[in-house]
C-alpha positions in Angstrom: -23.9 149.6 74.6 -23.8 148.3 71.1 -20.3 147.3 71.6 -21.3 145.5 74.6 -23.8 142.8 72.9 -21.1 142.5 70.4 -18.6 140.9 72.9 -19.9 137.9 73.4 -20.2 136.9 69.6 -16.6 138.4 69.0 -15.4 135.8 71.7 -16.9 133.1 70.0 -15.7 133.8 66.6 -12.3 133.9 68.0 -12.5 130.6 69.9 -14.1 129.4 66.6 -11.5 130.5 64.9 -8.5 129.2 67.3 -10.5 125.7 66.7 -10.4 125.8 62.9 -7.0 126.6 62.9 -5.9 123.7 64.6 -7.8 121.4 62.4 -5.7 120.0 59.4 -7.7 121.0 56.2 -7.8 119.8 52.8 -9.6 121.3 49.7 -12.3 119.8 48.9 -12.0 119.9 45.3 -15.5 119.6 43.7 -16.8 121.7 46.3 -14.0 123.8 46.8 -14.5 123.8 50.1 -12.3 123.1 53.3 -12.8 119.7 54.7 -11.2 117.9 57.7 -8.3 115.8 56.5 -8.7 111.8 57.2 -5.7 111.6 59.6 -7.8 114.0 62.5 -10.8 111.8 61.3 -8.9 108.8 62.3 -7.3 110.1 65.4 -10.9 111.5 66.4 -12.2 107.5 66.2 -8.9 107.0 68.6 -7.3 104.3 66.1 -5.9 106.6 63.3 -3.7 104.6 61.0 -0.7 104.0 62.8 -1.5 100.6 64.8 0.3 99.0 61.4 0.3 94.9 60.8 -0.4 92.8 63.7 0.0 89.6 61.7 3.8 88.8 62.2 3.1 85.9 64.7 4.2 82.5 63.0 2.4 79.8 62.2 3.7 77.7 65.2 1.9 80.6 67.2 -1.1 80.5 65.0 -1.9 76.3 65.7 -1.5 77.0 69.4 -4.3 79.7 69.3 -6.6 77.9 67.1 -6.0 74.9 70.4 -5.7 77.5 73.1 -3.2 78.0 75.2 -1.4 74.8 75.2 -0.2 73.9 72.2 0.0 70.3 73.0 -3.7 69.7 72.9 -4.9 66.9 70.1 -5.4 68.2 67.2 -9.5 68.9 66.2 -11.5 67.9 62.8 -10.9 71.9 61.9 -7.0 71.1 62.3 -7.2 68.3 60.1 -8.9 69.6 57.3 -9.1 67.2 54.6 -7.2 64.5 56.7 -10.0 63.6 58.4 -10.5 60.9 55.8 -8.2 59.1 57.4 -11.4 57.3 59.2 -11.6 55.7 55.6 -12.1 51.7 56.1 -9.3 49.4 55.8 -11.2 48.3 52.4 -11.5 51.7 51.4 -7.8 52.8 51.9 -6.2 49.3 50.3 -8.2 50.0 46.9 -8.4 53.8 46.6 -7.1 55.6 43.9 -3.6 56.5 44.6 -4.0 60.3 43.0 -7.0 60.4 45.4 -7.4 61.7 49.5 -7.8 58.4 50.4 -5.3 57.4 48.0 -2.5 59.4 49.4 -3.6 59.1 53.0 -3.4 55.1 52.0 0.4 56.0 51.4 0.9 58.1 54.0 0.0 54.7 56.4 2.2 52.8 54.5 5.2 55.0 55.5 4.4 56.1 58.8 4.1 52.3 59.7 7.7 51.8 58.2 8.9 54.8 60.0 7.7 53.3 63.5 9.2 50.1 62.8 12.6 52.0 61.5 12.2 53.5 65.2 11.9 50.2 67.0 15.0 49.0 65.3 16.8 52.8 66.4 15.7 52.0 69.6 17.2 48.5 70.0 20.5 49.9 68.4 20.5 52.6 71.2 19.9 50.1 73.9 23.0 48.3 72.8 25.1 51.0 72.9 23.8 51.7 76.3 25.0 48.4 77.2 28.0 48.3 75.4 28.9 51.5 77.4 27.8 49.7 80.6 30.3 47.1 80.2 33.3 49.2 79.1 32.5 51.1 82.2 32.8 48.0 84.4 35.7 46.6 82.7 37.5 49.7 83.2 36.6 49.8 87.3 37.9 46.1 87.1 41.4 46.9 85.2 41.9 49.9 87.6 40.8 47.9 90.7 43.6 44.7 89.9 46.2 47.3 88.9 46.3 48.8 92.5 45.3 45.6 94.2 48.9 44.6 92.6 51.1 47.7 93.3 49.4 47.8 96.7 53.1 46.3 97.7 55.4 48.0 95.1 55.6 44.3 93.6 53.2 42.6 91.0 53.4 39.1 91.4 52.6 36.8 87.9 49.6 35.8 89.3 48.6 39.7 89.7 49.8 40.3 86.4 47.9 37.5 84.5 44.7 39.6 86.4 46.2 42.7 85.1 46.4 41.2 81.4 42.9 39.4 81.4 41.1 42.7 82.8 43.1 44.8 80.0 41.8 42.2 77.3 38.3 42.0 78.8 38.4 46.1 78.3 39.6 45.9 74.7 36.9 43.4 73.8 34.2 45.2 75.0 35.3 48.6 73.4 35.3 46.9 70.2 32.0 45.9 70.7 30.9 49.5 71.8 32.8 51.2 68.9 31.1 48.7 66.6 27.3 49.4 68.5 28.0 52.9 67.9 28.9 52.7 64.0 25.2 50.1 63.9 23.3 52.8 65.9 24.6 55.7 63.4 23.5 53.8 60.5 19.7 52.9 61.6 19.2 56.1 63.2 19.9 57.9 60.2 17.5 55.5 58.8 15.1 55.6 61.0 15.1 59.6 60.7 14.9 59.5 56.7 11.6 56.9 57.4 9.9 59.6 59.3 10.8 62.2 57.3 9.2 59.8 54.3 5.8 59.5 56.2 5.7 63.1 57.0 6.3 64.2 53.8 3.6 61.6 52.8 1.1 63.5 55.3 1.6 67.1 54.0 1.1 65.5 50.4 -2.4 64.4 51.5 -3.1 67.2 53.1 -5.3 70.2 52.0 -4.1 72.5 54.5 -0.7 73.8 55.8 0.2 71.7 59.0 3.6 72.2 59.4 6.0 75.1 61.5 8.4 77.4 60.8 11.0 74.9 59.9 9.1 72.6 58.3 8.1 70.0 60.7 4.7 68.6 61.0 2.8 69.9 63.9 2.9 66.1 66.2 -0.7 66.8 67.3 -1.4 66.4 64.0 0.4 63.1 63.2 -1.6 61.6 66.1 -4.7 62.6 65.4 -4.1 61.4 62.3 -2.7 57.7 63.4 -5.5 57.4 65.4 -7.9 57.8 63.0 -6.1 55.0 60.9 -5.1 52.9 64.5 -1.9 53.1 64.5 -0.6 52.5 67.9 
């Protein structure tokens, strides 16, 4: 009988036992007494410490969640940080200190309005070498169209031939002009690139916050909130 009662407590210091074993234990060492080691501890919260660093996302990433999902939006006052001075009278930013936030924003106007007008001039250089190409195309339909016209029957007459000559000088005019278009447009697009880069530069300066990507370019939700404040179109 006695070994009877005793069953039930021998089956549960074995399954007690089977439990501790599994645990991983440590010593504690003031108490010198077994504790559970802080990896179960973890895993027995369900995180442990293996869900690592989740910051890795780049900061292009980053100003698209602090917009939401599209990271087109316009840029908010928490966006703009100390740029929001750029609401700063036209008073205010003509005589502020240069070393100051108004100061620098003050600059920053000064060369994002040079970089817009170094644009407009890109953007009339373009145009010309659109039209530049435009003619060269025509001329060359022209030269090609007299050219069979005249050895439509095996024999080019002089008349035919003066046509000939007149579309092949018409051609080489014009691709002059194009080759000369291109060259402008090279050199005030190059400027007109080194003028925004100036005025962007200018904005991070007055900044007091990072608003730029990965590669260094300033977010453009940015820059307009920014020329808005200051009205520039």
């Amino acid at each position: 009988m006695r070994s009877t009662h005793r069953l039930p407590f021998l089956l549960s210091a074995g399954i007690a036992g089977l439990m501790l074993a599994a645990l991983p234990l440590g010593l504690d060492s003031s108490t010198l007494s077994p504790v559970v080691s802080q990896a179960w501890a973890g895993a027995e919260n369900g995180h442990g410490n293996g869900h690592g660093n989740a910051n890795g996302h780049d900061k292009q990433a980053e100003h698209a969640d602090s917009q939401g999902a599209d990271s087109d939006d316009d840029a908010d006052a928490s966006d703009l940080g100390a740029l929001n001075a750029a609401h700063a009278s036209d008073t205010a930013l003509a005589h502020a200190n240069p070393n100051s936030r108004v100061g620098k924003i003050a600059a920053y106007k000064e060369a994002e309005l040079a970089a817009k007008a170094a644009a407009a001039d890109a953007a009339t250089a373009d145009q010309a070498v659109a039209d530049a190409q435009t003619a060269v195309d025509t001329d060359q339909a022209n030269l090609d169209k007299v050219t069979a016209e005249a050895n439509a029957d095996g024999m080019v007459t002089t008349d035919e031939q003066n046509a000939i000559n007149a579309a092949q000088d018409q051609l080489d005019a014009d691709t002059a002009t194009l080759t000369q278009a291109q060259s402008d447009a090279a050199t005030v697009d190059a400027a007109a690139q080194k003028a925004q880069d100036d005025a962007d530069a200018a904005l991070v300066n007055a900044s007091n916050k990072d608003i730029t990507d990965d590669d260094g370019n300033v977010f453009s939700s940015v820059r307009d909130a920014v020329n808005n404040l200051l009205g520039i179109d």
